[in-house]
PDB file as gemmi writes it, atoms N, CA and C in Angstrom:
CRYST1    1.000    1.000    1.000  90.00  90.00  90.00 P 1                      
ATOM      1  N   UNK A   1      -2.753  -3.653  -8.311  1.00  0.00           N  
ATOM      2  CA  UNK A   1      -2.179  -4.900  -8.766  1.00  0.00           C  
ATOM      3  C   UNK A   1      -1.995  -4.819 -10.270  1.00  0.00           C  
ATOM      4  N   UNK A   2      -0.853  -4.827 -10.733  1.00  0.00           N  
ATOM      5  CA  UNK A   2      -0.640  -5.654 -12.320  1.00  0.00           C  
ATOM      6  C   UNK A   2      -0.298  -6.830 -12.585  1.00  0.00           C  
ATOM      7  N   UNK A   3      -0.940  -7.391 -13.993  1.00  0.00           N  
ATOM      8  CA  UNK A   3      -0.676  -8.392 -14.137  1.00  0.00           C  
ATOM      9  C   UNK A   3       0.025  -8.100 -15.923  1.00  0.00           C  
ATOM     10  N   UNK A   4       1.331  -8.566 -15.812  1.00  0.00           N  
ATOM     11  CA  UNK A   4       1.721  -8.572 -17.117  1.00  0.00           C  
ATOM     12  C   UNK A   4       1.357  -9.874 -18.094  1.00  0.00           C  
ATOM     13  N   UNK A   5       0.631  -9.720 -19.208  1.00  0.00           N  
ATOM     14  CA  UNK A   5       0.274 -10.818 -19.865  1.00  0.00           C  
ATOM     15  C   UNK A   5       1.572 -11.211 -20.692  1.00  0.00           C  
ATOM     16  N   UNK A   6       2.493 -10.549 -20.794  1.00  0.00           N  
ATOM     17  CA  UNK A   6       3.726 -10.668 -21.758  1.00  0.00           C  
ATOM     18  C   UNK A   6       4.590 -11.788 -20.817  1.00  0.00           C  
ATOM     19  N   UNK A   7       4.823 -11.272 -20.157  1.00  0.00           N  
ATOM     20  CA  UNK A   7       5.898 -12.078 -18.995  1.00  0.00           C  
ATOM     21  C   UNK A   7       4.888 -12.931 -18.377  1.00  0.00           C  
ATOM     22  N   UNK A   8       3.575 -12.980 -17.763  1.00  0.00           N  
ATOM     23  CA  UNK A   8       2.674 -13.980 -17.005  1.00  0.00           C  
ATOM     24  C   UNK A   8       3.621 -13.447 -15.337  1.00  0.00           C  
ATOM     25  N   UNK A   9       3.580 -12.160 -15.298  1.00  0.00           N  
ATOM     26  CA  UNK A   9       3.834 -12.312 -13.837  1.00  0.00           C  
ATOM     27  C   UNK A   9       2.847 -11.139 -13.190  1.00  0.00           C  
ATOM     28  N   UNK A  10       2.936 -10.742 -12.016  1.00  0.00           N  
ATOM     29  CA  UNK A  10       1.597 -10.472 -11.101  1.00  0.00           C  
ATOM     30  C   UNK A  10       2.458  -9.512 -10.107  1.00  0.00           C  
ATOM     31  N   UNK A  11       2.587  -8.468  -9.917  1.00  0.00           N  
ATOM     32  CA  UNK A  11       2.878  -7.571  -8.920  1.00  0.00           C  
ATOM     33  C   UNK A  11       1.703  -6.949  -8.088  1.00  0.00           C  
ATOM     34  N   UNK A  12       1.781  -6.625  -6.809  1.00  0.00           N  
ATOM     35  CA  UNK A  12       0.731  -5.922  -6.190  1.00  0.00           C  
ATOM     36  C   UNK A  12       1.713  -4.439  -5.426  1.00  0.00           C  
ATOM     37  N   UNK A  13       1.788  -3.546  -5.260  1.00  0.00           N  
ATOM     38  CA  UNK A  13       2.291  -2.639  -4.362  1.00  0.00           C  
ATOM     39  C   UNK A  13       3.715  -2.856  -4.530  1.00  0.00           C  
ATOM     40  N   UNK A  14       3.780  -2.968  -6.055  1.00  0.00           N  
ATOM     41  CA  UNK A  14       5.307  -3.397  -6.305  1.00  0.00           C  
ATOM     42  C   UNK A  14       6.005  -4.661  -6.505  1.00  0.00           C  
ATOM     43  N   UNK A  15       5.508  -5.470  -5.468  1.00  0.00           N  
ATOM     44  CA  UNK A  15       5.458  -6.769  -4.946  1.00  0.00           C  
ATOM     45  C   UNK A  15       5.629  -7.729  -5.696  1.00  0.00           C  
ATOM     46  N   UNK A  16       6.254  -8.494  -6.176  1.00  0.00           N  
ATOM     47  CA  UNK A  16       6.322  -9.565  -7.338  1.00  0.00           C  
ATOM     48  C   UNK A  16       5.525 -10.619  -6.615  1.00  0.00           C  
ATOM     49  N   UNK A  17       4.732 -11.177  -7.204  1.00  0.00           N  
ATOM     50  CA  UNK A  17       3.407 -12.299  -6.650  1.00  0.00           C  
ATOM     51  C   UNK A  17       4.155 -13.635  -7.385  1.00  0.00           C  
ATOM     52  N   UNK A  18       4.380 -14.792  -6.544  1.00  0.00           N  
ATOM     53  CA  UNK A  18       4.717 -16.148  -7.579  1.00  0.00           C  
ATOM     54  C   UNK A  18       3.464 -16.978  -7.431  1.00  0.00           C  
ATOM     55  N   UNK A  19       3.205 -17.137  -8.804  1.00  0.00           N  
ATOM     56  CA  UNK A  19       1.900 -17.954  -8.778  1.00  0.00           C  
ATOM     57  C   UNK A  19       1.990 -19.441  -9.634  1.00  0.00           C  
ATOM     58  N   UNK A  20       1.449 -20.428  -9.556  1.00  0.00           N  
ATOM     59  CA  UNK A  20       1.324 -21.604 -10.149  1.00  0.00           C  
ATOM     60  C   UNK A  20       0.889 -21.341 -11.549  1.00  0.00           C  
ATOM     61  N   UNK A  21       0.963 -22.121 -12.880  1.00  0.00           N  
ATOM     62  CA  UNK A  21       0.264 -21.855 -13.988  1.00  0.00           C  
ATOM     63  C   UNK A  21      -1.098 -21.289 -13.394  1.00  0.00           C  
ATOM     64  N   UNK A  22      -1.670 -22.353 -13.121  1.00  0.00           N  
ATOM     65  CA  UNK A  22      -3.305 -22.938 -12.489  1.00  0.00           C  
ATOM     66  C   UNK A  22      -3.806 -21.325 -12.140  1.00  0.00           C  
ATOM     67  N   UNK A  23      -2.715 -20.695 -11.145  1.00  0.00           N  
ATOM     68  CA  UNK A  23      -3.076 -19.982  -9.949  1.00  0.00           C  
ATOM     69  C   UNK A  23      -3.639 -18.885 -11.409  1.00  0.00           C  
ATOM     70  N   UNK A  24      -2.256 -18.603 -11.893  1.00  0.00           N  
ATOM     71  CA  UNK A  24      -1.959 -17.434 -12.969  1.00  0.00           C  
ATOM     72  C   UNK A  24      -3.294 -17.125 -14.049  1.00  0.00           C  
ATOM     73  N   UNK A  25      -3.961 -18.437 -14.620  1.00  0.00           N  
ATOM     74  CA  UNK A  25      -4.972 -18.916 -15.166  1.00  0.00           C  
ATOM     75  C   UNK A  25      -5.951 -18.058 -14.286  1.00  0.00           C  
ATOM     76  N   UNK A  26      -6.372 -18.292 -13.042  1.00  0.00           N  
ATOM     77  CA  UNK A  26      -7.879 -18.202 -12.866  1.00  0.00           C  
ATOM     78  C   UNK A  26      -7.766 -16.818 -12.396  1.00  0.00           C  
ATOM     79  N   UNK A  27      -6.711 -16.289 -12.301  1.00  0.00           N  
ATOM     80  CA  UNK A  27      -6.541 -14.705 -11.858  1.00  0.00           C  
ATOM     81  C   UNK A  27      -6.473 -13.507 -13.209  1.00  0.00           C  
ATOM     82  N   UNK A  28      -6.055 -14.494 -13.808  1.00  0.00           N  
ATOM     83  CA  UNK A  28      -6.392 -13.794 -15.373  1.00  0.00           C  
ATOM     84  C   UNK A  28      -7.418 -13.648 -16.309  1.00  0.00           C  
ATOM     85  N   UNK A  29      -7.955 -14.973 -15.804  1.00  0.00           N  
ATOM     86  CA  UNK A  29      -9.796 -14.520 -16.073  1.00  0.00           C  
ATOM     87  C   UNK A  29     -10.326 -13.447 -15.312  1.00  0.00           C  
ATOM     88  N   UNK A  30     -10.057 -13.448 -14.095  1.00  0.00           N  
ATOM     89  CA  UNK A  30     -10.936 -12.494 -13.627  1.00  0.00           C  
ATOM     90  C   UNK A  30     -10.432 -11.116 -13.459  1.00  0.00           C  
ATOM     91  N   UNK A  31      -9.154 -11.195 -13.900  1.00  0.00           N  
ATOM     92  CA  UNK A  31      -9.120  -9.861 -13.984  1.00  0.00           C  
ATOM     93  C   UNK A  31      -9.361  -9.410 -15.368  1.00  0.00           C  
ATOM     94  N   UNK A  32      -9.707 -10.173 -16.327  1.00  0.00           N  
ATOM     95  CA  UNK A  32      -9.975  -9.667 -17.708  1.00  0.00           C  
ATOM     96  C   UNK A  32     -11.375  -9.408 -17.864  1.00  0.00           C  
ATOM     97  N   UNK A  33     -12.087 -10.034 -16.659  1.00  0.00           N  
ATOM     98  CA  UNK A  33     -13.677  -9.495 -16.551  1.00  0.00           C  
ATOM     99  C   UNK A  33     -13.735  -8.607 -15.341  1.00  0.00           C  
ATOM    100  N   UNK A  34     -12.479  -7.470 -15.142  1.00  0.00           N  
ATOM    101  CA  UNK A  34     -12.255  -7.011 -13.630  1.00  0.00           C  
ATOM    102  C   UNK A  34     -13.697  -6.611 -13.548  1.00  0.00           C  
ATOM    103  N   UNK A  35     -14.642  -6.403 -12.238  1.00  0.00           N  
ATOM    104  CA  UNK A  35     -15.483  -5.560 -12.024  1.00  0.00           C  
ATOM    105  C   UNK A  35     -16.729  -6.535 -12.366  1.00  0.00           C  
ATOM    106  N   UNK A  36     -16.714  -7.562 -13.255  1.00  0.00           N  
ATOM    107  CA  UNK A  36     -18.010  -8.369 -13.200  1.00  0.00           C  
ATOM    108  C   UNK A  36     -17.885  -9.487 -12.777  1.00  0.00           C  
ATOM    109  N   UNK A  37     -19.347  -9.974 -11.649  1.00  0.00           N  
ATOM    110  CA  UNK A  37     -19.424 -11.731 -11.246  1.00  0.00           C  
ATOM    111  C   UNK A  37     -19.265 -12.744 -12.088  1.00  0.00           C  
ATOM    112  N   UNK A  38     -18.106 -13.166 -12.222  1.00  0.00           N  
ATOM    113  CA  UNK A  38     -18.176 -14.616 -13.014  1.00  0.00           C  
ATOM    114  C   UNK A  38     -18.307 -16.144 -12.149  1.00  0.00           C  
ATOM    115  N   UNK A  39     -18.877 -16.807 -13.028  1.00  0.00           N  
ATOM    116  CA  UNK A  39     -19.760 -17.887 -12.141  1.00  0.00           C  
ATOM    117  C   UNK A  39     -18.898 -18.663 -11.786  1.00  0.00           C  
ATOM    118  N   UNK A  40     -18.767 -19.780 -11.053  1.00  0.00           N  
ATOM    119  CA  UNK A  40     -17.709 -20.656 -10.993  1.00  0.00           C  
ATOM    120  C   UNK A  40     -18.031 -21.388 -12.181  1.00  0.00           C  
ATOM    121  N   UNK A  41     -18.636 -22.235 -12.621  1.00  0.00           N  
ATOM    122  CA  UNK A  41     -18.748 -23.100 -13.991  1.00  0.00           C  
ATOM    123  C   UNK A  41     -18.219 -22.053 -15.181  1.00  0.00           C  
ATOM    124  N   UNK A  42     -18.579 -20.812 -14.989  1.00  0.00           N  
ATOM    125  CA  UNK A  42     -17.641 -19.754 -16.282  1.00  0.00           C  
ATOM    126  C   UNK A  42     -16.351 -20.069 -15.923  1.00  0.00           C  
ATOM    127  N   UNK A  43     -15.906 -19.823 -14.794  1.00  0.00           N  
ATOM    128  CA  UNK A  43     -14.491 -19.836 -14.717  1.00  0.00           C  
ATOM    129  C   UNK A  43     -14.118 -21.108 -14.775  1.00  0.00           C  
ATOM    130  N   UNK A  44     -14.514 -22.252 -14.632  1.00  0.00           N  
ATOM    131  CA  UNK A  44     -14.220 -23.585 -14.446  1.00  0.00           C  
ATOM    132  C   UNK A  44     -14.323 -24.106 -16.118  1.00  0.00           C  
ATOM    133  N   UNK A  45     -14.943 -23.667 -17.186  1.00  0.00           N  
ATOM    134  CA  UNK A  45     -15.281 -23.767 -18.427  1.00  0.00           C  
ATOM    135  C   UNK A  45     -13.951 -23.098 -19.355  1.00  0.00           C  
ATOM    136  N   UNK A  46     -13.710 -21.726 -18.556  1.00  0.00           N  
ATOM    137  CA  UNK A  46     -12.867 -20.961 -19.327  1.00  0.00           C  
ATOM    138  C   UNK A  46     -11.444 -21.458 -19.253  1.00  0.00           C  
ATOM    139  N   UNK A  47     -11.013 -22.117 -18.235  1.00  0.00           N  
ATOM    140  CA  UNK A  47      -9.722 -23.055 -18.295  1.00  0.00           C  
ATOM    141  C   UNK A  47      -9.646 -24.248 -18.161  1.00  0.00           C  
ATOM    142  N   UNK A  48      -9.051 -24.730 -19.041  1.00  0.00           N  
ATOM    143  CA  UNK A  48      -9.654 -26.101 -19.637  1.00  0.00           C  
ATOM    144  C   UNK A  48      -9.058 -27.247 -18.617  1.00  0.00           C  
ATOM    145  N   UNK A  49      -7.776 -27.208 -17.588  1.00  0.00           N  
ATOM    146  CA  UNK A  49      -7.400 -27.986 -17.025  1.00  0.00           C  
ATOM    147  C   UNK A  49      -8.452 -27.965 -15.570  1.00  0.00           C  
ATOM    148  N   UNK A  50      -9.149 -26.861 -15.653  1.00  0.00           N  
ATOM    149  CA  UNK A  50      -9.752 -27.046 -14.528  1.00  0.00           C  
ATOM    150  C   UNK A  50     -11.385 -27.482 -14.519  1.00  0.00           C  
ATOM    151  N   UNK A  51     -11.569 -27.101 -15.976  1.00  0.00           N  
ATOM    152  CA  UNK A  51     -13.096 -28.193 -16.495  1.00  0.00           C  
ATOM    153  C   UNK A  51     -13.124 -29.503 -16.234  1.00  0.00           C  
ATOM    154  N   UNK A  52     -11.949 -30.216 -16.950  1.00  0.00           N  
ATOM    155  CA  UNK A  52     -11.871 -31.828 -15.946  1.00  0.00           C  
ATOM    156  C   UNK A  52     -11.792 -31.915 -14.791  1.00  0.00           C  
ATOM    157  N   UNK A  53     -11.941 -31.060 -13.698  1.00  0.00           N  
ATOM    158  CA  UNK A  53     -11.872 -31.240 -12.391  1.00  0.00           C  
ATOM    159  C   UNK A  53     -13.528 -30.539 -11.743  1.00  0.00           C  
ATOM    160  N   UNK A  54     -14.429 -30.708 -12.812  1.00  0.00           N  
ATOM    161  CA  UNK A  54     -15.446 -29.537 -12.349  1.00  0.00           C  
ATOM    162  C   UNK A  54     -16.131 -30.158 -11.228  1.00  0.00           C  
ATOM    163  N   UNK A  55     -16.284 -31.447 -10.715  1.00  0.00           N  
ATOM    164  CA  UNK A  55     -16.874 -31.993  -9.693  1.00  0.00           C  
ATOM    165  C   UNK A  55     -16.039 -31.602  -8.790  1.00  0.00           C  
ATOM    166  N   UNK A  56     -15.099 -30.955  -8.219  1.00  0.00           N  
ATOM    167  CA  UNK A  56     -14.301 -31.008  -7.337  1.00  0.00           C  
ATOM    168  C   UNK A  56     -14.548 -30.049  -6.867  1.00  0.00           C  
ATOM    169  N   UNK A  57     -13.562 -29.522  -5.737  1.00  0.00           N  
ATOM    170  CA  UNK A  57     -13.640 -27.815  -4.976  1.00  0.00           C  
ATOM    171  C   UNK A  57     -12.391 -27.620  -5.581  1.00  0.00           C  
ATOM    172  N   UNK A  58     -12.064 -27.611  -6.418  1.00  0.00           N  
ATOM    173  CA  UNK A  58     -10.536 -27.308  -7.408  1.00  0.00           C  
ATOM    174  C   UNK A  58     -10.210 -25.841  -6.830  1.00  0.00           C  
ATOM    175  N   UNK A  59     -11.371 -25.354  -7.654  1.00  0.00           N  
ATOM    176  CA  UNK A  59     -11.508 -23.806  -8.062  1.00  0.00           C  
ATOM    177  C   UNK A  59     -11.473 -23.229  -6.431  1.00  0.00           C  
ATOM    178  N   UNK A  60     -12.548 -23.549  -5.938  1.00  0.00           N  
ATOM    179  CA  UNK A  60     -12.157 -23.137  -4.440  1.00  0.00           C  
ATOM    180  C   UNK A  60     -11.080 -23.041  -3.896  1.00  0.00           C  
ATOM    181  N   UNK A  61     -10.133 -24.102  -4.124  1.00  0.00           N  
ATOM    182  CA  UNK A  61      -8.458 -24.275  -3.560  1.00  0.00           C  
ATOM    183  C   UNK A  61      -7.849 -23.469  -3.951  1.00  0.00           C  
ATOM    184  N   UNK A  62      -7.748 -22.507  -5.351  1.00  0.00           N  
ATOM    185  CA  UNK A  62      -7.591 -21.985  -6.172  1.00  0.00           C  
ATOM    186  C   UNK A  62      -7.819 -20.543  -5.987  1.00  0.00           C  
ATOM    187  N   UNK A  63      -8.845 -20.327  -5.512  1.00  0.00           N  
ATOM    188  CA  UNK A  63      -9.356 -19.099  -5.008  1.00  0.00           C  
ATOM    189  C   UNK A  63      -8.276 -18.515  -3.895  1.00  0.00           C  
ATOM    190  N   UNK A  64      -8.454 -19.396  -2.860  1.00  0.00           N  
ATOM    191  CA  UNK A  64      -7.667 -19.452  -1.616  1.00  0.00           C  
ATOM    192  C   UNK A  64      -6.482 -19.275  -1.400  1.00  0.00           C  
ATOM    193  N   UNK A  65      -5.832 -20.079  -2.409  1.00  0.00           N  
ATOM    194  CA  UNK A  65      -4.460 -19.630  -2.487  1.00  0.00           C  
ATOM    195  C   UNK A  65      -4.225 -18.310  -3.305  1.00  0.00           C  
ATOM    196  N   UNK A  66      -4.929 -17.642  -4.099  1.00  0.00           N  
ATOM    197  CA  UNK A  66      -4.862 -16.472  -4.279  1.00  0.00           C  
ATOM    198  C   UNK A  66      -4.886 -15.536  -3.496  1.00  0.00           C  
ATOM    199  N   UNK A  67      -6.136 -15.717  -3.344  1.00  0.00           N  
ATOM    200  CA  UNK A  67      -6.072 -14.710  -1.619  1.00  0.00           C  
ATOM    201  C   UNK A  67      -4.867 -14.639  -0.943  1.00  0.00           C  
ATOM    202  N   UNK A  68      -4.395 -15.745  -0.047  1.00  0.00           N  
ATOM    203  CA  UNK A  68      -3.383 -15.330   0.204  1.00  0.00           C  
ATOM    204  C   UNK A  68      -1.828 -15.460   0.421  1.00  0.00           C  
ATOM    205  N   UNK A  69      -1.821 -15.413  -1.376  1.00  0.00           N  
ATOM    206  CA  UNK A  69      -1.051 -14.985  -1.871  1.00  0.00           C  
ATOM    207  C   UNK A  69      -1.093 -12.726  -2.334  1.00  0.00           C  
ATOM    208  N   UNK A  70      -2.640 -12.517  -2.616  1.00  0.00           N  
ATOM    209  CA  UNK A  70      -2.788 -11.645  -3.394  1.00  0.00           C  
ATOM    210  C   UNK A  70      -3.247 -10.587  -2.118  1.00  0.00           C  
ATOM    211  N   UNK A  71      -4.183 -10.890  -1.329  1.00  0.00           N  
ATOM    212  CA  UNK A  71      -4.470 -10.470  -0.382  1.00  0.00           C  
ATOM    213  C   UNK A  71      -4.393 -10.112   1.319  1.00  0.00           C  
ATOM    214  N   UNK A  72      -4.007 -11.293   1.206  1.00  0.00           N  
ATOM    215  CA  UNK A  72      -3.260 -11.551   2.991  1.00  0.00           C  
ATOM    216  C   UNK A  72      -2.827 -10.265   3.680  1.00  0.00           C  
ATOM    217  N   UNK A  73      -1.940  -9.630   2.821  1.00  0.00           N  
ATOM    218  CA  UNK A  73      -0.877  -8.593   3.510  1.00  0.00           C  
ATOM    219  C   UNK A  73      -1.486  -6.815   3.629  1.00  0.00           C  
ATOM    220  N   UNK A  74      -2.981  -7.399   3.048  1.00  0.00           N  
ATOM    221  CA  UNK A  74      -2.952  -5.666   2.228  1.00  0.00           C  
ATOM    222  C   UNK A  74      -4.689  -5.625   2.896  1.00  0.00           C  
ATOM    223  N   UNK A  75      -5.139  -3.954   3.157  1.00  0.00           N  
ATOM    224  CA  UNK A  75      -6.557  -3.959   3.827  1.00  0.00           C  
ATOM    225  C   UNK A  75      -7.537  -3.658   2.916  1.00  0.00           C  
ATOM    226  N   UNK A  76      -7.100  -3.328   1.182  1.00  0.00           N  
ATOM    227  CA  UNK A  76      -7.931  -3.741   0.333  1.00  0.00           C  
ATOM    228  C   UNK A  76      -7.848  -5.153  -0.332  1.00  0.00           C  
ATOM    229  N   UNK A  77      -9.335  -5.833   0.186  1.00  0.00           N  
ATOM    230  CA  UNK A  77      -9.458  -7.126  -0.618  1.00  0.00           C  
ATOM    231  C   UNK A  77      -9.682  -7.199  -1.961  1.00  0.00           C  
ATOM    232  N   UNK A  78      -9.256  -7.679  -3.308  1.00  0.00           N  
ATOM    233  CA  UNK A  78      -9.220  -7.167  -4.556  1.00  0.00           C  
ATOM    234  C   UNK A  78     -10.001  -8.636  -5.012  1.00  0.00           C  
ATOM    235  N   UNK A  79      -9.950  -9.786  -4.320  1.00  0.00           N  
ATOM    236  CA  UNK A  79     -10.783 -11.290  -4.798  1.00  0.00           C  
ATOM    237  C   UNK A  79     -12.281 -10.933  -3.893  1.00  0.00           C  
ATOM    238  N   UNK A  80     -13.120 -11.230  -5.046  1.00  0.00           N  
ATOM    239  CA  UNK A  80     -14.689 -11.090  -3.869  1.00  0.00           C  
ATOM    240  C   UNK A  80     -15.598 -12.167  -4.036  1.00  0.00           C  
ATOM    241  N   UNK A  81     -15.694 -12.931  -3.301  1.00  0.00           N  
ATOM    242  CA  UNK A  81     -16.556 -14.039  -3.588  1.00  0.00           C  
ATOM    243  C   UNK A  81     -18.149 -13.553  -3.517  1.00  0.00           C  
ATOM    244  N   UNK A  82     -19.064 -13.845  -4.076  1.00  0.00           N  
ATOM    245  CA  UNK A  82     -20.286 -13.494  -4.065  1.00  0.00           C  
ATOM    246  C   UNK A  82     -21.200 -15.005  -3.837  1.00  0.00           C  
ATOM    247  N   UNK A  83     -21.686 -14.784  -2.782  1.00  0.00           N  
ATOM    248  CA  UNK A  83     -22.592 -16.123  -2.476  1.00  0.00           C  
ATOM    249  C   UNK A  83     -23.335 -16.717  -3.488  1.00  0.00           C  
ATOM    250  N   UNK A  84     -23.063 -18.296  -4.076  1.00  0.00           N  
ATOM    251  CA  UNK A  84     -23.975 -18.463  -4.822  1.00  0.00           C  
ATOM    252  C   UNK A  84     -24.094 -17.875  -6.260  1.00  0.00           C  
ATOM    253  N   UNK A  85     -23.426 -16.980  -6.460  1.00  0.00           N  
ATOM    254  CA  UNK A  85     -23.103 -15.991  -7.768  1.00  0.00           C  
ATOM    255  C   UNK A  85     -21.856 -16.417  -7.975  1.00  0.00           C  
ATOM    256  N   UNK A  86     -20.873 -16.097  -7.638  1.00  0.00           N  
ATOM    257  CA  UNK A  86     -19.340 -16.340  -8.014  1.00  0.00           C  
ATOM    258  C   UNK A  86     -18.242 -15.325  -7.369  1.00  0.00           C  
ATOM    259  N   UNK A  87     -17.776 -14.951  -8.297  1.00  0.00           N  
ATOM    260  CA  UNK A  87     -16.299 -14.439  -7.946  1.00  0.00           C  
ATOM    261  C   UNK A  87     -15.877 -12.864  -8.725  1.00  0.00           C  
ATOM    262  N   UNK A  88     -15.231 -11.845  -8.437  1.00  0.00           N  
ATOM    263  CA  UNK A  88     -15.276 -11.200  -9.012  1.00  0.00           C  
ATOM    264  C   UNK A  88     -13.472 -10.583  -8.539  1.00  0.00           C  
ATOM    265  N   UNK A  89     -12.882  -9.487  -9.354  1.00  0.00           N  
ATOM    266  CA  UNK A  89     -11.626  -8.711  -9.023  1.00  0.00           C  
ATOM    267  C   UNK A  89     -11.984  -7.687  -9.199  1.00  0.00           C  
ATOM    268  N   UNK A  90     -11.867  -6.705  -7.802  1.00  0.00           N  
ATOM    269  CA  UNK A  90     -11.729  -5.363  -8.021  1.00  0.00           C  
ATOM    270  C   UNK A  90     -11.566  -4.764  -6.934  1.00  0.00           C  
ATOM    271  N   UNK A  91     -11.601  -3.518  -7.041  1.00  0.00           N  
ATOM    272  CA  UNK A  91     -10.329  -2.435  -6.225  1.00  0.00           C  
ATOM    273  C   UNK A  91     -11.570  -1.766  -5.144  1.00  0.00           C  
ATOM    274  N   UNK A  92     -12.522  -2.363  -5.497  1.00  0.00           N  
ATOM    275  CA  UNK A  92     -13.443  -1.393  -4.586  1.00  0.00           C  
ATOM    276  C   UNK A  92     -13.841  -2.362  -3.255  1.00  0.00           C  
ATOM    277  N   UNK A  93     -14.173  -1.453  -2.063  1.00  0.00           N  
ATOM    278  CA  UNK A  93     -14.764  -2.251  -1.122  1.00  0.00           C  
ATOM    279  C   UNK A  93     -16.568  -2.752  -0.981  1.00  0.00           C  
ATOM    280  N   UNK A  94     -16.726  -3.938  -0.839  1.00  0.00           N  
ATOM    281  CA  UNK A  94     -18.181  -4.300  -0.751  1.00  0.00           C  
ATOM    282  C   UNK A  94     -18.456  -4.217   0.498  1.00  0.00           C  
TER     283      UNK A  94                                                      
END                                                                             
C-alpha cells in the first residue's frame, strides 16, 4: 500500500483507494507509526475533529470503513486491531 502525502491519495496493488478526509486522517496516523500499537485515545487526540467525538465509537466506524475499503479484497490484512491496546498498520501476519 502507498500513501502519497503530496496528493493525500492511497493506492494498494495499484489500486487507487477513495477515502473521506476523516478516513485519510486516521490511516495516516497509523501508517506514520507503521508497525507500532497506537491507542485509540492517541489516535482520537492526534486528529482533532475526531477528539470532539471521543465519547463516541467514531473511531471504530472509522476503522471499519477502512478495512473495507483497504482490506476487503486482499488475503494480507494490513489494519490490526489489538484488544484493549489499539490499532496498528502493517504488512505482516499476526
Amino acid at each position: 500500500m502507498e500513501l502519497n502525502l503530496t496528493t493525500k491519495t492511497v493506492t494498494r496493488a495499484g489500486n487507487k483507494i477513495n477515502l473521506t478526509a476523516k478516513e485519510y486522517g486516521v490511516l495516516e496516523y497509523l501508517m506514520r507509526n507503521q508497525n507500532i500499537i497506537v491507542s485509540e485515545d492517541t489516535l482520537k487526540n492526534s486528529i482533532q475533529t475526531l477528539s470532539d467525538e471521543a465519547n463516541s465509537n467514531v473511531l471504530n466506524v472509522y476503522i471499519y470503513r477502512l478495512r473495507t475499503k483497504i482490506d476487503k479484497n486482499y488475503d494480507l490484512k494490513i489494519i490490526k486491531t489489538y484488544h484493549n491496546l489499539g490499532f496498528k498498520v502493517s504488512d505482516e501476519n499476526i
